[in-house]
Short mmCIF file of the C-alpha atoms (twelve columns), coordinates in Angstrom:
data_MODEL
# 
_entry.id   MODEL 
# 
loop_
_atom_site.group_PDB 
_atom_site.id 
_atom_site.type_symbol 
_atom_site.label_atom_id 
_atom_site.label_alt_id 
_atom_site.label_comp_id 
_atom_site.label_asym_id 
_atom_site.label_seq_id 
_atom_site.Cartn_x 
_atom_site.Cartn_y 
_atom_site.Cartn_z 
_atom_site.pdbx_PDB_model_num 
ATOM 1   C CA . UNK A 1   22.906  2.542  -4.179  1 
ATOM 2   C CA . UNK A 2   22.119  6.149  -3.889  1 
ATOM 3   C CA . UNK A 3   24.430  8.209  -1.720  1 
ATOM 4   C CA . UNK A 4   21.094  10.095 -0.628  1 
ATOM 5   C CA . UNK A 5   17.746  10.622 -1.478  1 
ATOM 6   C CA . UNK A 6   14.233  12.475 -0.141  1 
ATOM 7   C CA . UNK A 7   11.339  10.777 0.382   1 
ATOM 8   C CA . UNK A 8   8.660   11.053 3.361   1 
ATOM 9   C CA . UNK A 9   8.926   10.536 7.008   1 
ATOM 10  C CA . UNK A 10  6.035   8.519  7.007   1 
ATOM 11  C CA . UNK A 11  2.377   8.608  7.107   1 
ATOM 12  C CA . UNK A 12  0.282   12.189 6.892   1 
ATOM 13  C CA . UNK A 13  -2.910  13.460 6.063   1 
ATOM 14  C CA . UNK A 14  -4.208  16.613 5.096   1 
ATOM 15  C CA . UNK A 15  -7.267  18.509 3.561   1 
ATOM 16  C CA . UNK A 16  -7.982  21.311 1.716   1 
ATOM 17  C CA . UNK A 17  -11.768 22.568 0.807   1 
ATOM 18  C CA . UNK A 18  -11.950 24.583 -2.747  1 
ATOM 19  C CA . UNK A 19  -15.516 25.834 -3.735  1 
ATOM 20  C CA . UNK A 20  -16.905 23.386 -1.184  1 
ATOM 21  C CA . UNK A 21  -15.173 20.363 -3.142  1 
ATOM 22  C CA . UNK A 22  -13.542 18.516 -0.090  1 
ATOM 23  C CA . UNK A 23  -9.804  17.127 -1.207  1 
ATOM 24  C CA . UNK A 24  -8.338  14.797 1.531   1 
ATOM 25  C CA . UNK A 25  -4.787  13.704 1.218   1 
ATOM 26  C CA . UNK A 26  -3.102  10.709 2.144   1 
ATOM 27  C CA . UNK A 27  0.743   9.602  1.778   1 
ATOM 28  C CA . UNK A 28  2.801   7.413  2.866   1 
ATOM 29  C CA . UNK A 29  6.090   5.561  1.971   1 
ATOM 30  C CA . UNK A 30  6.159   2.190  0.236   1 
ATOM 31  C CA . UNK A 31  8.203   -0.523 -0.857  1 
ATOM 32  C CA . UNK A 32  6.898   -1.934 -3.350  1 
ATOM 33  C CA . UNK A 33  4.348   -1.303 -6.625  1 
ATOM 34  C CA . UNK A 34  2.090   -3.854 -4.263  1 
ATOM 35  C CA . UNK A 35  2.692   -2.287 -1.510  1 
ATOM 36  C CA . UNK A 36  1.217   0.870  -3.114  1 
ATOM 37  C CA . UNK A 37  -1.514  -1.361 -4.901  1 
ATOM 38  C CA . UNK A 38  -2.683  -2.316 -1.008  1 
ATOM 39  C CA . UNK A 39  -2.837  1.530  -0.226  1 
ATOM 40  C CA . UNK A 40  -4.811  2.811  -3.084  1 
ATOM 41  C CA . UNK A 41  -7.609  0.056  -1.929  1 
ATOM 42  C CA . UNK A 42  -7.416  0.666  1.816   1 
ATOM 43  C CA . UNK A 43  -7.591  4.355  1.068   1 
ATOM 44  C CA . UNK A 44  -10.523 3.445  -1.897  1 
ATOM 45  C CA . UNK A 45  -12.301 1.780  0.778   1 
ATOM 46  C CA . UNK A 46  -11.884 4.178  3.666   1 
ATOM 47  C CA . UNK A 47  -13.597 6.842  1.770   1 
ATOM 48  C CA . UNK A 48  -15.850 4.294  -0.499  1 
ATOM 49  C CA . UNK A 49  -18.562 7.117  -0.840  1 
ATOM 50  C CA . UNK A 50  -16.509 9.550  -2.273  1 
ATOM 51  C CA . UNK A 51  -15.982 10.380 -5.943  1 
ATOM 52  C CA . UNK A 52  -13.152 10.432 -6.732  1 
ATOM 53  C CA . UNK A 53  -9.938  8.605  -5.337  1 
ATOM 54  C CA . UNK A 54  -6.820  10.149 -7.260  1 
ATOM 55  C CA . UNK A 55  -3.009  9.017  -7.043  1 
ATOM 56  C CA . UNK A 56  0.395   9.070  -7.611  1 
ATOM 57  C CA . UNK A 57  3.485   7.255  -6.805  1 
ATOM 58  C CA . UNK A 58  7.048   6.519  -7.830  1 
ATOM 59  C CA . UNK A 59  9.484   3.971  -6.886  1 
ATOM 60  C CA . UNK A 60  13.322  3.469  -7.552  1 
ATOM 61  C CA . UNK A 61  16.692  4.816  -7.506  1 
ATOM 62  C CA . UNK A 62  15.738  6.523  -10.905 1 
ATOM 63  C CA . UNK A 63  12.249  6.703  -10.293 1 
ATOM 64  C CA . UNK A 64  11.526  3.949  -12.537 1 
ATOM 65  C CA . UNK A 65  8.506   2.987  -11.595 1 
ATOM 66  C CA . UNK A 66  5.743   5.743  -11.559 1 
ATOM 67  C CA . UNK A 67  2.302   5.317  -12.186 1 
ATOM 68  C CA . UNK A 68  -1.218  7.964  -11.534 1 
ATOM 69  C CA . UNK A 69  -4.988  7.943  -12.183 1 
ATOM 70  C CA . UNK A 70  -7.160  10.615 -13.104 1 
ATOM 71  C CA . UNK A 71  -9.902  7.890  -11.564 1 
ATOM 72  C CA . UNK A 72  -12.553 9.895  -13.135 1 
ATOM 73  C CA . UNK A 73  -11.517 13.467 -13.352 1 
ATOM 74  C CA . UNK A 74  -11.237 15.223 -16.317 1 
ATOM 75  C CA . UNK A 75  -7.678  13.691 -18.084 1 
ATOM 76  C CA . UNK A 76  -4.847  15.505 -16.706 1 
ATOM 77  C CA . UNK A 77  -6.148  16.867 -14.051 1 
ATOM 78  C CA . UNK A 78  -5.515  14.808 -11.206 1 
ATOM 79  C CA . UNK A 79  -3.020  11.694 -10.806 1 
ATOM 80  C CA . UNK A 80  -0.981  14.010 -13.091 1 
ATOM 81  C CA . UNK A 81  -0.595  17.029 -11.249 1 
ATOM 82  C CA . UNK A 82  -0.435  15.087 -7.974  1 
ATOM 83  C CA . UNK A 83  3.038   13.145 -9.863  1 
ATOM 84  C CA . UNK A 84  4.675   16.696 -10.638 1 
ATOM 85  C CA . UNK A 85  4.510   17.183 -6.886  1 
ATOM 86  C CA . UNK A 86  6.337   14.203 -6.418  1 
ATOM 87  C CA . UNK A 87  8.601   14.873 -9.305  1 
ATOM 88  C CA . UNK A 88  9.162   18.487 -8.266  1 
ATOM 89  C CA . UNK A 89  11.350  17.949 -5.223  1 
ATOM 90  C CA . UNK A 90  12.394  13.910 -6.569  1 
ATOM 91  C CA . UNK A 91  10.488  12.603 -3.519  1 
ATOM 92  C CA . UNK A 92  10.964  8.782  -4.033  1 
ATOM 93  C CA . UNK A 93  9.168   5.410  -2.671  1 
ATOM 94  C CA . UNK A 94  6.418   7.408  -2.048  1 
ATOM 95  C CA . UNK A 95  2.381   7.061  -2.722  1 
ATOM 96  C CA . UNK A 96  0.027   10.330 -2.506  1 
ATOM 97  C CA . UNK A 97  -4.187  9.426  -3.076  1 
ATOM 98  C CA . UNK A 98  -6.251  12.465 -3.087  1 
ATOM 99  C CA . UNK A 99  -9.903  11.711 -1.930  1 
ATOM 100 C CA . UNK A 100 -12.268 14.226 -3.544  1 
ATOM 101 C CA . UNK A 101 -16.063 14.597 -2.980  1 
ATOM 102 C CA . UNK A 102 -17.686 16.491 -4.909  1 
ATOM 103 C CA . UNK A 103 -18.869 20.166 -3.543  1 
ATOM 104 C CA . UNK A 104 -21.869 20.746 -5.999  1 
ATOM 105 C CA . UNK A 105 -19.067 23.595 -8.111  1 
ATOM 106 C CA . UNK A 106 -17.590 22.432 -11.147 1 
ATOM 107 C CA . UNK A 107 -13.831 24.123 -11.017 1 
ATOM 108 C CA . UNK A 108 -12.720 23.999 -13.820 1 
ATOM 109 C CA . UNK A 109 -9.395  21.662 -15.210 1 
ATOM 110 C CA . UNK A 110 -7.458  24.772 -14.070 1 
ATOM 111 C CA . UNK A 111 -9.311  24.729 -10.855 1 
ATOM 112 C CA . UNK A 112 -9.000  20.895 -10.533 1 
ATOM 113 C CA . UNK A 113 -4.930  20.893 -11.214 1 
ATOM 114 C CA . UNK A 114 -4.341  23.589 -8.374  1 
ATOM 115 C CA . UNK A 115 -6.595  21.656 -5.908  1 
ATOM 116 C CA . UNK A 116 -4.793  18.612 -6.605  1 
ATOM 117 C CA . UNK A 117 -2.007  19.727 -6.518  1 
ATOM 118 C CA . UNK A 118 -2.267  21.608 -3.517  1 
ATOM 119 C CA . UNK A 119 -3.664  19.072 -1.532  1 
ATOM 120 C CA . UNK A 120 -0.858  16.601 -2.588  1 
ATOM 121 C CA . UNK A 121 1.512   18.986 -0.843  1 
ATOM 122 C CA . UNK A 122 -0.448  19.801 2.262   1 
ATOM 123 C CA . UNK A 123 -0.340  15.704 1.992   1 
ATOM 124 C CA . UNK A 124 3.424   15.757 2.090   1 
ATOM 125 C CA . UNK A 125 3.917   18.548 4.756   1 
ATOM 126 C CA . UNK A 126 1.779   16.819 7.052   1 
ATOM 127 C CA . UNK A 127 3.766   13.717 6.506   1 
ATOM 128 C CA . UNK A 128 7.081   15.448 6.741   1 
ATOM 129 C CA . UNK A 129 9.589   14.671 4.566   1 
ATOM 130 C CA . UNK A 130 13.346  13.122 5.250   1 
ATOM 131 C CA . UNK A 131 16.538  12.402 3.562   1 
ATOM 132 C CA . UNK A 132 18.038  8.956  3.438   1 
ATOM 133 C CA . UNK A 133 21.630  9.054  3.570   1 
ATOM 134 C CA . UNK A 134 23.649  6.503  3.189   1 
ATOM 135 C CA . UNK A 135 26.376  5.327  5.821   1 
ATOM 136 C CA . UNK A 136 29.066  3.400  6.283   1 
ATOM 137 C CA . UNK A 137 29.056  1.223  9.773   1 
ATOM 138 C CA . UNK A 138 32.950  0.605  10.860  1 
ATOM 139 C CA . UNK A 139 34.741  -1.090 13.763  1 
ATOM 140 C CA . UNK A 140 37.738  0.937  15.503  1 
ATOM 141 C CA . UNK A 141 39.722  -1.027 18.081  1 
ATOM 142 C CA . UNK A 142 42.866  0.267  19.589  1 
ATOM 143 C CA . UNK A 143 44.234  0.828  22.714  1 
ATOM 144 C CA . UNK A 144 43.780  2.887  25.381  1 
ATOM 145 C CA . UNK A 145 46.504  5.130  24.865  1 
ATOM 146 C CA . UNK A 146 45.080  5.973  21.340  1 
ATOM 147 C CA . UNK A 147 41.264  6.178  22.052  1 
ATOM 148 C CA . UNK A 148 41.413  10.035 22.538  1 
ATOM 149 C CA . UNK A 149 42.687  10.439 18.978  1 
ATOM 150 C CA . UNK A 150 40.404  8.533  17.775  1 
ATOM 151 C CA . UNK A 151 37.393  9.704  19.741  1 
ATOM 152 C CA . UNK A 152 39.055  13.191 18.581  1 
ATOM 153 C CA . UNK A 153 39.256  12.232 14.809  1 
ATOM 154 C CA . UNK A 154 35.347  10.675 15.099  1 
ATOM 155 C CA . UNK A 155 34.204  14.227 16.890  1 
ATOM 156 C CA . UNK A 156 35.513  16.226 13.994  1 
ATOM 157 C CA . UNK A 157 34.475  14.512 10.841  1 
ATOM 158 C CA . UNK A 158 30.417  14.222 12.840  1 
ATOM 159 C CA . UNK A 159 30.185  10.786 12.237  1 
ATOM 160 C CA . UNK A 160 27.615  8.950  14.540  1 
ATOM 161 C CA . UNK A 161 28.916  6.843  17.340  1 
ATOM 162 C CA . UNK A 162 26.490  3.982  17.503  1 
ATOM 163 C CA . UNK A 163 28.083  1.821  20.200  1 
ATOM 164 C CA . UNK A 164 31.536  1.495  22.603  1 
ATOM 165 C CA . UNK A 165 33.146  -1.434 23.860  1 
ATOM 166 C CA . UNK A 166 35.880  -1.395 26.471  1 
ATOM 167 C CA . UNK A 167 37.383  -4.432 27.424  1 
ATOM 168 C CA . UNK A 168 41.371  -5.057 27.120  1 
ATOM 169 C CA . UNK A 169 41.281  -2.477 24.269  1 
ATOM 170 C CA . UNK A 170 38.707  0.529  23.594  1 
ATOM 171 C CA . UNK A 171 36.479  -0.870 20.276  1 
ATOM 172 C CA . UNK A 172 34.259  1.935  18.660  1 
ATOM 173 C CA . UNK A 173 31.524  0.909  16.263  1 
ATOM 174 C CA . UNK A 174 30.298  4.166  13.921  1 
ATOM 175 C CA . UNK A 175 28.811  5.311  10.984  1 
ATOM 176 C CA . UNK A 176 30.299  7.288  8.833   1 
ATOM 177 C CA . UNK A 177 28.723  9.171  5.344   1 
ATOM 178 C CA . UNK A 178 29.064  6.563  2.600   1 
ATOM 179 C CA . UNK A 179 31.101  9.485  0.663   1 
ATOM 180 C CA . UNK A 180 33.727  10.169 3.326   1 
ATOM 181 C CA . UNK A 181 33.902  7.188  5.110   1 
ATOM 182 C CA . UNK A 182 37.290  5.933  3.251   1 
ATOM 183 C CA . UNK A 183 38.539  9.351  3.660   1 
ATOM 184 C CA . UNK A 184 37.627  9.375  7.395   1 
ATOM 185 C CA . UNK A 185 39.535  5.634  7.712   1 
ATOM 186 C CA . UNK A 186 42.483  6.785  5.989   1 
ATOM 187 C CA . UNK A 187 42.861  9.361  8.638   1 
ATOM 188 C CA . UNK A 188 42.787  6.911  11.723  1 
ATOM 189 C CA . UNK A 189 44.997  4.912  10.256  1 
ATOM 190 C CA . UNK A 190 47.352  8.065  10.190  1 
ATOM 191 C CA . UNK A 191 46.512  9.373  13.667  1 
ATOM 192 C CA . UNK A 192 47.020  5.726  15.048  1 
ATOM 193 C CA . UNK A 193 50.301  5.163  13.025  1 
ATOM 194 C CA . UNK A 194 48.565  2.389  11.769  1 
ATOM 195 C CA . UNK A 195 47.713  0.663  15.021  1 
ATOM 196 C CA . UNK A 196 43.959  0.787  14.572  1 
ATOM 197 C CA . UNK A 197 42.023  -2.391 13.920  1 
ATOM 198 C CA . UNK A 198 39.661  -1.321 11.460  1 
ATOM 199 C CA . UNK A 199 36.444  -3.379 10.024  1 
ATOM 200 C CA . UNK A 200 33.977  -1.912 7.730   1 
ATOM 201 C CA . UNK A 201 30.636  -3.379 7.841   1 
ATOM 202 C CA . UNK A 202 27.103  -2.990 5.476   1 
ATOM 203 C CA . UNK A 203 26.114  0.532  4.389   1 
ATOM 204 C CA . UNK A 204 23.054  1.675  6.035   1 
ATOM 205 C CA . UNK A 205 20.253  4.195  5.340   1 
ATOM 206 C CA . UNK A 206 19.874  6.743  8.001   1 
ATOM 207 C CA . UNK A 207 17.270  9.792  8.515   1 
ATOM 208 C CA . UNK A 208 18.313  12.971 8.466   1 
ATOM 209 C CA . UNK A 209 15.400  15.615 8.484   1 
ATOM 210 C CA . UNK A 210 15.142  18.251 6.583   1 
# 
């Protein structure tokens, strides 16, 4: 799994108007290649009058997966330029379908690539984008007498304190970045003298905006 990645926050819409030619943006985050198949039709049958309904979207720790349509538009000048965006700042799991109808002004394939690609970003702004990062959830139990090192040790290193038991003993349930996490349990086991109960759990994905 990937330590961390950036993909969008979640659904966003924008539109930009070049030479009268109307380009409406729509993104969201997906799963799956039919997950983005499902999208591509809503979105083609939202806006079933217009044009032209352009896309791009890639999927995968690698970005394996990435696929675009020109849907009409001159080759090259559409699903293309809308996939550089993507590709540009590695934006994964994500779909982007530009809408276009027509303004009566031919612009040009230099004209089309800019729109595109323009509204593909005002797409993504408006969506706002995130970074995954990947976390490791661990169990802390000691006692009383060494919670305040350990609440100490859990302040300093900013991992996230997702829940805190107290019963006979003072149990701490956190998450800690995937990369440090064995360096962060290494040092409660030193602080505690090796007194610590410590149980690591899954890795998790968590948001961090950017």
């Amino acid at each position: 799994m990937l330590e961390k990645y950036i993909t969008v926050m979640g659904e966003g819409q924008a539109e930009i108007v070049e030479k009268r030619s109307r380009f409406i943006a729509n993104v969201r985050p997906i799963v799956s290649e039919n997950d983005a198949i499902d999208y591509i039709e809503k979105i083609k049958k939202k806006y079933w009058d217009a044009r032209h309904n352009c896309y791009a979207y890639q999927l995968g720790e690698k970005n394996g997966i990435q696929r675009y349509s020109d849907d009409g538009e001159p080759g090259g000048t559409a699903g293309m330029p809308i996939l550089d965006v993507l590709r540009g700042r590695d934006i994964k799991d994500t779909i982007v379908v530009v809408t276009r109808y027509f303004g009566g002004t031919l612009l040009g394939t230099g004209g089309l690539v800019r729109a595109y690609s323009s509204a593909a970003r005002a797409g993504i702004e408006a969506a706002g984008l995130t970074q995954r990062v990947l976390h490791s959830l661990i169990d802390i139990t000691v006692d009383y007498t060494l919670s305040g090192k350990v609440q100490y040790e859990i302040m300093s290193k900013g991992c996230i304190v997702k829940d805190t038991v107290y019963t006979d003993k003072v149990k701490f349930t956190i998450q800690a970045e995937k990369p440090f996490a064995q360096e962060f349990i290494n040092n409660i086991v030193d602080v505690t003298g090796g007194k610590a109960l410590i149980e690591k759990g899954n890795d998790v994905y968590l948001n961090k905006k950017i």
